[in-house]
SERO-4910 file (N, C-alpha, C, O; in steps of 0.05 Angstrom, whole numbers):
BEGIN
 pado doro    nc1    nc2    nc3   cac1   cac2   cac3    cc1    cc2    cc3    oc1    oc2    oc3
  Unk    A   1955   1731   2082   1970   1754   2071   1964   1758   2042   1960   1781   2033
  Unk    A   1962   1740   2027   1952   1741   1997   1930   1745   1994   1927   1757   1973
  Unk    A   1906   1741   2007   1888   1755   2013   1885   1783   2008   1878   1792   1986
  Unk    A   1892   1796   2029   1898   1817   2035   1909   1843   2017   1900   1866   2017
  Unk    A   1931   1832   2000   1943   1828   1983   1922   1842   1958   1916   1864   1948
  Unk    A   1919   1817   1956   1886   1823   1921   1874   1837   1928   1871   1856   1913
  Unk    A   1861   1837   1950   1840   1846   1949   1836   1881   1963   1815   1895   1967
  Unk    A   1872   1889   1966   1893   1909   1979   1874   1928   1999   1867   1951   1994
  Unk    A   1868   1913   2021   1859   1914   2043   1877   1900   2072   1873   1876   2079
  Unk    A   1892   1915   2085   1912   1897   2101   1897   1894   2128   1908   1887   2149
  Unk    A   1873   1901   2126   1854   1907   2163   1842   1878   2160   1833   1868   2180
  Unk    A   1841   1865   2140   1841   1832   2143   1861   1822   2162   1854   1799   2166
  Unk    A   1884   1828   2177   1901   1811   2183   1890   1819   2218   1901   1808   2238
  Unk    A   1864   1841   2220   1860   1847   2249   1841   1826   2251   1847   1814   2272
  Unk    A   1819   1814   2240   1802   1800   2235   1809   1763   2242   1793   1746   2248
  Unk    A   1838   1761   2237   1851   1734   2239   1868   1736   2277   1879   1717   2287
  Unk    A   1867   1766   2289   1880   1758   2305   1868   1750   2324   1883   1755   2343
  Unk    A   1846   1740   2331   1835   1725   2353   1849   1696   2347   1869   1685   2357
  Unk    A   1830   1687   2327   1831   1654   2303   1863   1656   2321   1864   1646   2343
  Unk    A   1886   1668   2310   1910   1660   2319   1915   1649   2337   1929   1629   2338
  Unk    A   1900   1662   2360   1909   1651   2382   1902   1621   2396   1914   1606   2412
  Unk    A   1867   1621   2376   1862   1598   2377   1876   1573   2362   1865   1551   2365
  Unk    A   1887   1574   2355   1907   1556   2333   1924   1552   2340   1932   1530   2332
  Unk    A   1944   1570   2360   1970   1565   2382   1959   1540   2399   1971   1519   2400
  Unk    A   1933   1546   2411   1917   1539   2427   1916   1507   2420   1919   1488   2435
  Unk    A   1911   1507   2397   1900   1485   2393   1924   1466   2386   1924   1443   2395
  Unk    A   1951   1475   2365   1970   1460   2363   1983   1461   2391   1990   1438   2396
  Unk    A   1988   1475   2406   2001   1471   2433   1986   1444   2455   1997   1427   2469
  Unk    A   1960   1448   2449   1940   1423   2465   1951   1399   2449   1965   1382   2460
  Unk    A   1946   1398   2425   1957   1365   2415   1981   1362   2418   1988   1339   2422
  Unk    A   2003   1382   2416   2034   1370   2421   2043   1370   2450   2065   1359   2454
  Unk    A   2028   1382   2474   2030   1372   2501   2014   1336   2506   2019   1322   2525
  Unk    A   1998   1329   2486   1983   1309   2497   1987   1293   2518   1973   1287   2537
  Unk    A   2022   1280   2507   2029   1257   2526   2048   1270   2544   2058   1256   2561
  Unk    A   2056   1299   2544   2071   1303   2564   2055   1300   2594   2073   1304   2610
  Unk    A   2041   1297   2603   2027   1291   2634   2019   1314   2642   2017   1315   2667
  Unk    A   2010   1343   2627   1995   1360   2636   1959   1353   2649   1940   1342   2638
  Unk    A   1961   1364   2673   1929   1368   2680   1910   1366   2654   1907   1382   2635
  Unk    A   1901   1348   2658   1869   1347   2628   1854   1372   2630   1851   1389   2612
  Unk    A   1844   1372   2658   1823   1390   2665   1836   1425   2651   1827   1443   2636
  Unk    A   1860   1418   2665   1871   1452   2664   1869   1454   2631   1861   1475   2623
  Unk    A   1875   1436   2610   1892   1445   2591   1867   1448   2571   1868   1463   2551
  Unk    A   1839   1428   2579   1817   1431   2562   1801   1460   2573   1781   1467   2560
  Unk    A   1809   1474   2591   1797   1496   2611   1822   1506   2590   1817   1501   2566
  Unk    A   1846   1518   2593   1853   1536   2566   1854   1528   2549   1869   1544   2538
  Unk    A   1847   1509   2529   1829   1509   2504   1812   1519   2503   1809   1532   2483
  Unk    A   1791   1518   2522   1768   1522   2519   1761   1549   2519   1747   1559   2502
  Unk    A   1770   1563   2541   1775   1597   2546   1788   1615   2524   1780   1637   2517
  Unk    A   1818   1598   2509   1822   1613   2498   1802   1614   2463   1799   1633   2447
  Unk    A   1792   1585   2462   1775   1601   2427   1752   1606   2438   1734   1606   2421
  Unk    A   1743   1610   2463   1721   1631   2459   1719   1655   2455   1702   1667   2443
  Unk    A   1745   1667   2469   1758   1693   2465   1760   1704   2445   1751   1726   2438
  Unk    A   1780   1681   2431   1800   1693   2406   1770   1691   2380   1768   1709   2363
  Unk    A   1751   1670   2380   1725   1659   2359   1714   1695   2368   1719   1716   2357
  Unk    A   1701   1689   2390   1681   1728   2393   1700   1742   2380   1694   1745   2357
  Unk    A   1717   1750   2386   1739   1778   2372   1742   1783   2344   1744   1804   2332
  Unk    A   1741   1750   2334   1753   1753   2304   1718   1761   2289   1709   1775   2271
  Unk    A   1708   1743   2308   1673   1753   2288   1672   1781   2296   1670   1800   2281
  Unk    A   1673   1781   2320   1659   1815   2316   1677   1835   2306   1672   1859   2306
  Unk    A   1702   1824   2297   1718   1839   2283   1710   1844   2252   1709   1864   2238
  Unk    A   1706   1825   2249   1699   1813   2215   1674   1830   2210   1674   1847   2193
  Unk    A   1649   1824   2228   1627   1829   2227   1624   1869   2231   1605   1882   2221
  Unk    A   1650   1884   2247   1653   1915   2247   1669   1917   2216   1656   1930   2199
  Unk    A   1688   1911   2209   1700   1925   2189   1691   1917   2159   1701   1931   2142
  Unk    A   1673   1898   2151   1663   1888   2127   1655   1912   2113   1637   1925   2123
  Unk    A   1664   1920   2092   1648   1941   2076   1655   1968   2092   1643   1989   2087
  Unk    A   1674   1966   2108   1688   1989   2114   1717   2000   2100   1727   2021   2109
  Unk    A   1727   1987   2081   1752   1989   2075   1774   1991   2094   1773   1985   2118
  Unk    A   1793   1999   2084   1819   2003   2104   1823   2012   2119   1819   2037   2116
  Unk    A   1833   2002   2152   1837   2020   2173   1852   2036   2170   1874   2028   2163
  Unk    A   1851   2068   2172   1874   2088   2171   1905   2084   2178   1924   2094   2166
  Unk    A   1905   2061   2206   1931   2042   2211   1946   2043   2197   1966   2058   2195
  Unk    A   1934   2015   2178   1949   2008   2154   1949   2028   2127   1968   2023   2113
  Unk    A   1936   2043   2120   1936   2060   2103   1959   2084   2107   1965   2097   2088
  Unk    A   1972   2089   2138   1992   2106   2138   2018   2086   2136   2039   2088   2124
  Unk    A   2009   2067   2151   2038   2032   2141   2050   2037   2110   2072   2046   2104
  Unk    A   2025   2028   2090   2014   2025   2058   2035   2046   2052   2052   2041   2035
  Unk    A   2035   2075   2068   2041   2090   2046   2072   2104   2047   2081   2123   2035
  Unk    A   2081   2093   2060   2111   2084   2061   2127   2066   2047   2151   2066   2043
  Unk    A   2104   2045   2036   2114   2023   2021   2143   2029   2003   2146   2051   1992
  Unk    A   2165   2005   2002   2193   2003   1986   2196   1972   1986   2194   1956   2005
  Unk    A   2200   1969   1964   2214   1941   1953   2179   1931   1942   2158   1942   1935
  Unk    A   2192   1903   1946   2157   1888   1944   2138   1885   1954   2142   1889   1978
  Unk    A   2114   1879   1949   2095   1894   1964   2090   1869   1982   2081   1875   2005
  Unk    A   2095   1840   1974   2087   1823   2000   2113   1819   2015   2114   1804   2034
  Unk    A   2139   1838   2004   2160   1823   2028   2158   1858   2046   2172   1859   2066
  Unk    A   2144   1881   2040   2141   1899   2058   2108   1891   2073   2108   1891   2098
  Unk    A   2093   1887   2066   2064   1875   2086   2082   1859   2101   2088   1868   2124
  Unk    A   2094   1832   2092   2099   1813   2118   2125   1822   2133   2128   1813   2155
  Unk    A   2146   1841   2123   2159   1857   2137   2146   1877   2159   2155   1878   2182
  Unk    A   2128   1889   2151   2113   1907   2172   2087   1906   2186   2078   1916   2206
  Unk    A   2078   1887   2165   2051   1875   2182   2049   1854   2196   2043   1852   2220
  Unk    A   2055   1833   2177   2046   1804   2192   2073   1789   2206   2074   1768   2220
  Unk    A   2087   1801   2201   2114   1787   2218   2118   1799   2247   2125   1785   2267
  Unk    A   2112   1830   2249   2118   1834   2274   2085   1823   2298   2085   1818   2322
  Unk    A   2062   1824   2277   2037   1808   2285   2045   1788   2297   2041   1785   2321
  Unk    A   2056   1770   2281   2057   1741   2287   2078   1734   2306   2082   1711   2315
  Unk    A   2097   1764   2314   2114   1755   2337   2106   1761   2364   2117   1751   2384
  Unk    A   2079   1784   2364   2069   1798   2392   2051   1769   2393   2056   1756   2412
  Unk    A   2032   1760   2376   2024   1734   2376   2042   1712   2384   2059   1729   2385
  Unk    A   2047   1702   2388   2071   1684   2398   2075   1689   2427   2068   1674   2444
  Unk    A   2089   1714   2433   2099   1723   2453   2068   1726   2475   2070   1718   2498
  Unk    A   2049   1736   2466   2025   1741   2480   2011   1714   2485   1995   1716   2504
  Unk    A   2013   1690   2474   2017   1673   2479   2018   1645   2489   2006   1624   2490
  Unk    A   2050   1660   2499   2065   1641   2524   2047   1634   2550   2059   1622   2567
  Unk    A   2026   1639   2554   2003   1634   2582   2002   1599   2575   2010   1579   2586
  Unk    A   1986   1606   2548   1966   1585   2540   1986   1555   2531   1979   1532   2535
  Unk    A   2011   1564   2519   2029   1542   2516   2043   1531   2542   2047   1507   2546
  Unk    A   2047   1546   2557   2057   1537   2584   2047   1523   2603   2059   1508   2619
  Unk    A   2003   1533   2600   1994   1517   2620   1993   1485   2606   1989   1464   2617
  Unk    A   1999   1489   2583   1983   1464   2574   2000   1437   2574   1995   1417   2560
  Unk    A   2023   1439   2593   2049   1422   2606   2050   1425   2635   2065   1412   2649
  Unk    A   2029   1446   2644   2031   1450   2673   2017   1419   2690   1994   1413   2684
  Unk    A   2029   1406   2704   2017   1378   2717   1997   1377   2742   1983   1359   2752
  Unk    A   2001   1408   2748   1989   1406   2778   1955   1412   2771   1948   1426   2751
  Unk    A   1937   1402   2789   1911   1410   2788   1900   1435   2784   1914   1451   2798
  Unk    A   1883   1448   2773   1870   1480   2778   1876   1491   2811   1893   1508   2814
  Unk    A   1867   1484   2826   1863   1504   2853   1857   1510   2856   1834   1506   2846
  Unk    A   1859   1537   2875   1864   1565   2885   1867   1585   2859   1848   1596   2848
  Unk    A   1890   1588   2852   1900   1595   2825   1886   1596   2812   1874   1618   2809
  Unk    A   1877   1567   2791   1864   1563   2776   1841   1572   2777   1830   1585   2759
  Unk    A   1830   1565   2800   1801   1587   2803   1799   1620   2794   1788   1628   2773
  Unk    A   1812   1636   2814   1818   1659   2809   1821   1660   2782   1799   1662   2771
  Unk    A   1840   1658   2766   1850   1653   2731   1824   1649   2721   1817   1666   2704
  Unk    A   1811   1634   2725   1777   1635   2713   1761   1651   2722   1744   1658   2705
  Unk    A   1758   1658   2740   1739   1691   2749   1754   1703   2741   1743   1706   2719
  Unk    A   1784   1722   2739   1786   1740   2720   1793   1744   2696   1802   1765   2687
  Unk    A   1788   1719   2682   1790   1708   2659   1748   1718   2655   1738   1731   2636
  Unk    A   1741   1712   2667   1710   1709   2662   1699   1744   2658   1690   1755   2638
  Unk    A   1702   1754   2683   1708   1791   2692   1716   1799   2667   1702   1815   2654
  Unk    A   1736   1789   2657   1757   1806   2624   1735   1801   2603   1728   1819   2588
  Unk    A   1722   1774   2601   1714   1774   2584   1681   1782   2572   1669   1783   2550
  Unk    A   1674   1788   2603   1642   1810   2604   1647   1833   2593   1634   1845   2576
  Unk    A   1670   1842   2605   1676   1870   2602   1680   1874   2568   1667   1891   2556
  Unk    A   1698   1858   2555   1707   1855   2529   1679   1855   2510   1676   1871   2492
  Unk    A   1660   1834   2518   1644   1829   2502   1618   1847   2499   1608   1850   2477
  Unk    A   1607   1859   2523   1598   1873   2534   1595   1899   2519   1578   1906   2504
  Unk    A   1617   1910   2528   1630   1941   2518   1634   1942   2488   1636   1963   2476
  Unk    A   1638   1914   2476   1643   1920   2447   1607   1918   2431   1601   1932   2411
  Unk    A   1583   1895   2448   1564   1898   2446   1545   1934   2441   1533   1944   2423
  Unk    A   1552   1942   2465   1539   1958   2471   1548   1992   2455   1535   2012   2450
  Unk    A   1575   1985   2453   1580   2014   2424   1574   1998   2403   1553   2010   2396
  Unk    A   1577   1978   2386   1563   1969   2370   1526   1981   2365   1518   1993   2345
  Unk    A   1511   1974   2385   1483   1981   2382   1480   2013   2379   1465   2025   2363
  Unk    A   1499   2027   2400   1501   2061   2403   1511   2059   2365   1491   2066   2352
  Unk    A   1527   2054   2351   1530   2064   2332   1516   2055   2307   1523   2063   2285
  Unk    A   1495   2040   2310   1481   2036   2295   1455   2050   2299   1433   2039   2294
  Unk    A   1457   2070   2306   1431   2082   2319   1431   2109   2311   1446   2123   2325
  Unk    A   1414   2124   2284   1433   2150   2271   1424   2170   2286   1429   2193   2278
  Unk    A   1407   2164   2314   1406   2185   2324   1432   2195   2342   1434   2217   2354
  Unk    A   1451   2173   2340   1471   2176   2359   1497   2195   2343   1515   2202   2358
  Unk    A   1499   2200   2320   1514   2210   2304   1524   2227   2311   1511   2248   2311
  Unk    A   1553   2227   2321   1565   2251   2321   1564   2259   2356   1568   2282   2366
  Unk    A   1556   2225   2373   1557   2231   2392   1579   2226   2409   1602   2228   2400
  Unk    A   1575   2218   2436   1602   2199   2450   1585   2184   2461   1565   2190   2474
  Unk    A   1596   2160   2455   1585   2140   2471   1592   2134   2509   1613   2124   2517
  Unk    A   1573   2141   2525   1584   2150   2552   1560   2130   2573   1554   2138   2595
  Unk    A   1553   2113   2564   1522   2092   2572   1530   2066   2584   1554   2060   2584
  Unk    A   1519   2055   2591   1530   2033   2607   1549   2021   2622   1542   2018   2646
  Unk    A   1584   2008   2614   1604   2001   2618   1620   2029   2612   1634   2041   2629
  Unk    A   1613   2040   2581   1623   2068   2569   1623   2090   2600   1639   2107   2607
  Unk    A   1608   2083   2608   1604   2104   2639   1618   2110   2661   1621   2129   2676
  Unk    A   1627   2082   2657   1649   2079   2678   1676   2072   2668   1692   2083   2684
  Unk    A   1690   2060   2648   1711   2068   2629   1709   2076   2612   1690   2069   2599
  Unk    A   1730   2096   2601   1731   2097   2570   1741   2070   2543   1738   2070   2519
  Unk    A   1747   2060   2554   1745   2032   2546   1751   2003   2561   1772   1993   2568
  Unk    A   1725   1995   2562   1726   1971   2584   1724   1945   2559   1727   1921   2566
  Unk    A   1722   1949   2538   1738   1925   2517   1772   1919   2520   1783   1897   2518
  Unk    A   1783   1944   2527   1810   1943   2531   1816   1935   2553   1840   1928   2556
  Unk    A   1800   1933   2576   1802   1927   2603   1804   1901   2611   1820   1889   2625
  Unk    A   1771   1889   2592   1765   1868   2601   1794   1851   2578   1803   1830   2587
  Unk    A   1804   1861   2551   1821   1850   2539   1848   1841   2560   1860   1820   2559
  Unk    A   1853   1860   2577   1872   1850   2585   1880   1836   2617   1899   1828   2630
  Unk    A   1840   1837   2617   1840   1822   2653   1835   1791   2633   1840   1770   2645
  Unk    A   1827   1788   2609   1826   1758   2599   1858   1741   2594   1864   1718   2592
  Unk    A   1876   1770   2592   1908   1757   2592   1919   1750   2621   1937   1733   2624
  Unk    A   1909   1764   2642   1918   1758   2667   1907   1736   2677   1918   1726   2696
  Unk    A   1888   1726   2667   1873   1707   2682   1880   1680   2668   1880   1657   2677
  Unk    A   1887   1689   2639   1905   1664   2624   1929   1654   2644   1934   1632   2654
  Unk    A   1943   1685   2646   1982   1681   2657   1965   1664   2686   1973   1643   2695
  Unk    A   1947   1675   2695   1943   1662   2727   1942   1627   2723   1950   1613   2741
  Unk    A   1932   1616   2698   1931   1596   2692   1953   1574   2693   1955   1550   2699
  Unk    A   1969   1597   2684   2003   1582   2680   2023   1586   2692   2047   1579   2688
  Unk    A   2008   1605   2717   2031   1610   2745   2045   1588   2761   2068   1590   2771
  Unk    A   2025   1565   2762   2048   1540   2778   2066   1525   2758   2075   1504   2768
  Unk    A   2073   1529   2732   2089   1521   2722   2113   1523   2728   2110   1537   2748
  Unk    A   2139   1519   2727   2160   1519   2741   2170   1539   2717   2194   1543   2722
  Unk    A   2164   1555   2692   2178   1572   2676   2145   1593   2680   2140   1609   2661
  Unk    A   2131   1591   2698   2099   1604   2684   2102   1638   2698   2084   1655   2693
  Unk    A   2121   1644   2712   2131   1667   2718   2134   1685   2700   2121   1706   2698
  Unk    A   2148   1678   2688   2160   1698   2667   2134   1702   2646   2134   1722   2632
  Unk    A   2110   1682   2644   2090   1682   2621   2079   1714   2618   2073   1722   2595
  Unk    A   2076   1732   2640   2066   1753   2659   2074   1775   2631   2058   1793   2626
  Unk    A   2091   1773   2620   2102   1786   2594   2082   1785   2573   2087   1797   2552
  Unk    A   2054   1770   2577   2031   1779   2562   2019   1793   2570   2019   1813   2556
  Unk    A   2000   1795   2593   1986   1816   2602   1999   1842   2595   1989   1863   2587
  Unk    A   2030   1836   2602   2040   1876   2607   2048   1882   2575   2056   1904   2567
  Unk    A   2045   1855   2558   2059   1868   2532   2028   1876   2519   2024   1897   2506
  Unk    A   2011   1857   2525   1978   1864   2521   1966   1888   2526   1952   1898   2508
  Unk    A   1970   1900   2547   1960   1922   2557   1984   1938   2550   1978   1957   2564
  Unk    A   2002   1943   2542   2036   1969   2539   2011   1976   2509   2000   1998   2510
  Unk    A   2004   1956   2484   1993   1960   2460   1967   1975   2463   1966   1997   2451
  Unk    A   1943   1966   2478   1920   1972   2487   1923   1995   2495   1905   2008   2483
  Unk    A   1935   2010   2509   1943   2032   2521   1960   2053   2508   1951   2075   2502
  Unk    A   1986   2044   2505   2001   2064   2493   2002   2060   2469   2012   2081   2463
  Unk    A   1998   2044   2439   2013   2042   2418   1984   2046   2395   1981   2068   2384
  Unk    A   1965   2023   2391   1953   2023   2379   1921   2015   2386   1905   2006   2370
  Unk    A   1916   2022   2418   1889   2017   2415   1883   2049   2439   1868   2064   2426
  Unk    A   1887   2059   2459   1881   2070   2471   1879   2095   2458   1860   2106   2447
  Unk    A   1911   2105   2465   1915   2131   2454   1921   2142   2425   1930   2163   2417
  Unk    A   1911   2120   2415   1904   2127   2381   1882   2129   2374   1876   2139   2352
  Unk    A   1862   2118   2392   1833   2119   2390   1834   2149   2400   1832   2167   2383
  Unk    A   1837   2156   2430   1830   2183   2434   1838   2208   2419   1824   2228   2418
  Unk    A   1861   2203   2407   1875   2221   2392   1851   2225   2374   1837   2245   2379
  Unk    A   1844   2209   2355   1824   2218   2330   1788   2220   2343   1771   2227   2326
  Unk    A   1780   2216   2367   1756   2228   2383   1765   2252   2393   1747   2269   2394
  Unk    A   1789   2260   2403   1779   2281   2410   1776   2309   2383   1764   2330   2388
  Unk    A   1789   2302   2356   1795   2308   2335   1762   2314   2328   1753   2337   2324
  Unk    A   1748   2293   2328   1719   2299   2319   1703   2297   2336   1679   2299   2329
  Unk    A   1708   2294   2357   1680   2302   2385   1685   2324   2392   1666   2338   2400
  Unk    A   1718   2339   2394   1718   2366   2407   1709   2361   2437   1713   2340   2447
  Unk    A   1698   2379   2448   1690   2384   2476   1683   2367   2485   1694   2356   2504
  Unk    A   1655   2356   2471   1639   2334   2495   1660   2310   2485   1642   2293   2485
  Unk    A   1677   2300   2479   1693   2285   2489   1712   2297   2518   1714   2286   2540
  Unk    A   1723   2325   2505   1741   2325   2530   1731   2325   2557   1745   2319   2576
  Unk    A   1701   2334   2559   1683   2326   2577   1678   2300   2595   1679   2295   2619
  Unk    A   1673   2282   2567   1671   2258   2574   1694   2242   2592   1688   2229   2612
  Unk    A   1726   2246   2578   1748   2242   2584   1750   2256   2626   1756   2242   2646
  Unk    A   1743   2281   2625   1741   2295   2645   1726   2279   2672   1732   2286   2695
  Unk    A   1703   2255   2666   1684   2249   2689   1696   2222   2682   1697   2209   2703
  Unk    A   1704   2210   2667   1707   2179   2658   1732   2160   2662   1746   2156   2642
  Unk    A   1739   2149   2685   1763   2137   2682   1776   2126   2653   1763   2114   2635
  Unk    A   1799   2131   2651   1818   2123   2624   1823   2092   2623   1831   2083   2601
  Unk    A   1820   2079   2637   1822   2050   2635   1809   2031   2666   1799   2010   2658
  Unk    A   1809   2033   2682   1803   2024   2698   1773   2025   2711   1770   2048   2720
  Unk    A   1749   2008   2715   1724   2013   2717   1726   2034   2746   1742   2031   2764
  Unk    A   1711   2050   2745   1697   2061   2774   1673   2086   2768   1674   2098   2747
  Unk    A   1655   2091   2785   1643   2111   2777   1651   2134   2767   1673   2142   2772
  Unk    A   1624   2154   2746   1629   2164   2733   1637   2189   2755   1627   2188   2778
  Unk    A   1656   2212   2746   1662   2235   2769   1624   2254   2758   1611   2256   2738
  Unk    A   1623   2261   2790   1595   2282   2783   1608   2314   2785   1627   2320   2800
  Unk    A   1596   2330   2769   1595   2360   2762   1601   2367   2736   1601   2390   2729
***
């Protein structure tokens, strides 16, 4: 946050939220040690979750460097009252660090769960694996489309883009279901399920879906609404023809 702060850029704190999760991850694995959780299971979500959260934060770091401030936080910023680090950690990093927490509960729960992977456990790693093609994939492949100035001012509609309008958000939140699947035979791992749907409620309605479309269709005009027109809104399937 002091970071952030100096250098009065608050889209640093999007950059740390993979790392976060890896860090739950990792103090949750050493303070289950001697409780008698599955080894297998609990080094399998360690291991799943900082690969996730490590890709996200780089290619987060590696998209916004030398971009300045996300518009986000710049409409947050300009509300500002009182001080300026007890309104950032009032409106930025406190309610961050509570959807963090709450999002989660998968990865702390399996890592006390006693029973072997499975059935379950399997599944939980194929669509843990599925989420995270899709995630990595789709963020790959508009990355290259926008570095390409012939693409300027286009829509990106090629590969994964073809079949969702965003399959980073897709695969983001088939990598939380396949977490919660992880931590389903726990005797509290029920209720964990409150990540995926709080994962995907954000992805969708608050600050990744329909805030993205809002400002494409603003500057694509038509061949977005086009695009929108043949392209599923979240869910992969072929593109509609005519």
């Amino acid at each position: 946050m002091a970071l952030s702060i100096r250098v009065d850029n608050q889209s640093l704190v999007d950059i740390f939220w993979g790392p976060g999760f890896v860090l739950v991850a990792v103090v949750s694995f050493v303070a289950s040690r001697h409780a008698g959780g599955d080894e297998v299971r609990r080094l399998v979500v360690l291991a799943l979750t900082a690969v996730w959260g490590l890709r996200l934060g780089l290619h987060i770091g590696v998209r916004n460097i030398g971009h300045g401030q996300d518009p986000r936080y710049t409409a947050i910023m300009s509300h500002r009252s009182g001080s300026l680090a007890g309104y950032v950690a009032r409106k930025i990093y406190g309610p961050q660090a509570v959807i963090l927490f709450v999002v989660s509960l998968p990865v702390q729960f399996a890592m006390y769960q006693r029973s072997a992977l499975g059935v379950l456990g399997a599944l939980g790693i194929t669509v843990w694996t599925v989420g995270f093609v899709f995630e990595a994939l789709g963020d790959y492949q508009l990355s290259r489309f926008k570095k390409d100035p012939a693409n300027a001012g286009l829509v990106m509609d090629r590969g994964l883009w073809a079949w969702t309008r965003h399959p980073n958000y897709f695969g983001d939140v088939c990598v939380w279901v396949g977490l919660w699947l992880l931590a389903l035979g726990h005797p509290g791992g029920l209720v964990t399920v409150v990540a995926p749907l709080l994962m995907g409620f954000f992805l969708v309605r608050v600050s990744g879906k329909a805030l993205l479309e809002k400002n494409m269709r603003r500057s694509r005009g038509p061949a977005y609404d086009a695009y929108v027109a043949r392209t599923s809104g979240f869910f992969p399937r072929p593109p509609r023809r005519g």
